[in-house]
N, C-alpha and C positions, 0 to 999 in steps of 0.2 A: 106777511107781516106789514103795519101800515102803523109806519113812524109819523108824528106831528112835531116839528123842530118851534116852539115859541122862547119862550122868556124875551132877554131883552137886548142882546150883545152878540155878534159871528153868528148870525142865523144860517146866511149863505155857506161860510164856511161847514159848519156844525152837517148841514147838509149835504156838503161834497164827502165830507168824510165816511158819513152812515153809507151813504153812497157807493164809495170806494172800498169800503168794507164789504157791504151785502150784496150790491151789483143787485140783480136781480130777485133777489131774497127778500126786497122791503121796497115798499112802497113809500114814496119820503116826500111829506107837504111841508113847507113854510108858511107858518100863520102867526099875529097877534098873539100874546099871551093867551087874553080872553077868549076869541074863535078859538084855537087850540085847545085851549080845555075845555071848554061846552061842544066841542066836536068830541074829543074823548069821553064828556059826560052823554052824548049821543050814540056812541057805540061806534063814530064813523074810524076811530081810532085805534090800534089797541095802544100804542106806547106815546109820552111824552117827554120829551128832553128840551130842557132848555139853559141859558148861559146866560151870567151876570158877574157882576164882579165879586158877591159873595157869597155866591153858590147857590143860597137857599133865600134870596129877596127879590129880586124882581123875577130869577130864573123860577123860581117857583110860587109865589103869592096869589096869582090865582088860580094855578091847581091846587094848592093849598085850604082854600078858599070855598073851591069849588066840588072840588074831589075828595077833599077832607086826609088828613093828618095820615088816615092807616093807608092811604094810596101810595103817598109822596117821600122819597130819603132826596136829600143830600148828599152826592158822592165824591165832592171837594171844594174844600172852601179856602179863602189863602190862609199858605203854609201847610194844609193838611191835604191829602189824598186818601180813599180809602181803598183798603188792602183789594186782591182779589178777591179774597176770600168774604169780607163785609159786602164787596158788591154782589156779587152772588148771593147772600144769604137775603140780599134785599129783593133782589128779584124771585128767588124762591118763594119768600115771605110774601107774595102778592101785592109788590108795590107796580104802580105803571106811569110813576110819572118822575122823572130824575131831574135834580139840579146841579149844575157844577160849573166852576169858575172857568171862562174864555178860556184863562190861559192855561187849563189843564187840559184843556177838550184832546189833545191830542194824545193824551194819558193815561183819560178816563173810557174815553167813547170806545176803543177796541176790547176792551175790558167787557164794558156793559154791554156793548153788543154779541160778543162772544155769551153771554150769560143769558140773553134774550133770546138766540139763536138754541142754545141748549133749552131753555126753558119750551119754548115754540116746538124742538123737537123731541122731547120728553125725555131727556139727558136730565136735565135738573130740576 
């Protein structure tokens, strides 16, 4: 699996964690918003994650953009988190590119990567 970490906020971080999660399971680059999504609109991608302060604005604006609406969820923004069960359903639903607030990343990303892992192996 071949993660691309952009938006705009803990890219590094965002990175150690998918990392520390998948170990060898995922492929994980750091890029620009922009290169990030036009590498996922290239196929060199298949997921995108990225972090802002309100989940779905810089983390996500040019997959947004680029990748269009039915690509793209939001999976925390301040104050809200979303369930297991909504991130899952987002990943089932065929979205590849996720935004969510810094300061959740450590709340959200085990979640979503658990659901991309199932999804990858035909679990979900």
């Amino acid at each position: 699996m071949k993660i691309v970490v952009g938006g705009q906020i803990d890219k590094q971080d965002i990175a150690n964690i998918i990392k520390a999660e998948l170990g060898e399971e995922a492929e994980v680059t750091v890029k620009g918003d922009l290169d990030a999504t036009m590498g996922m609109k290239a196929g060199t991608y298949d997921y995108y994650v990225g972090a802002c302060n309100t989940g779905g604005g810089g983390a996500l604006a040019m997959a947004l953009a680029i990748l269009g609406k039915a690509k793209c969820a939001t999976i925390s923004m301040p104050g809200q988190i979303c369930s297991e069960e909504e991130i899952c359903q987002e990943v089932k639903s065929g979205k590849v590119a996720f935004g969510f607030t810094a300061q959740h990343k450590e709340a959200v990303l085990p979640v979503l990567l658990k659901a991309l892992k199932d999804k990858v192996g035909g679990i979900l």
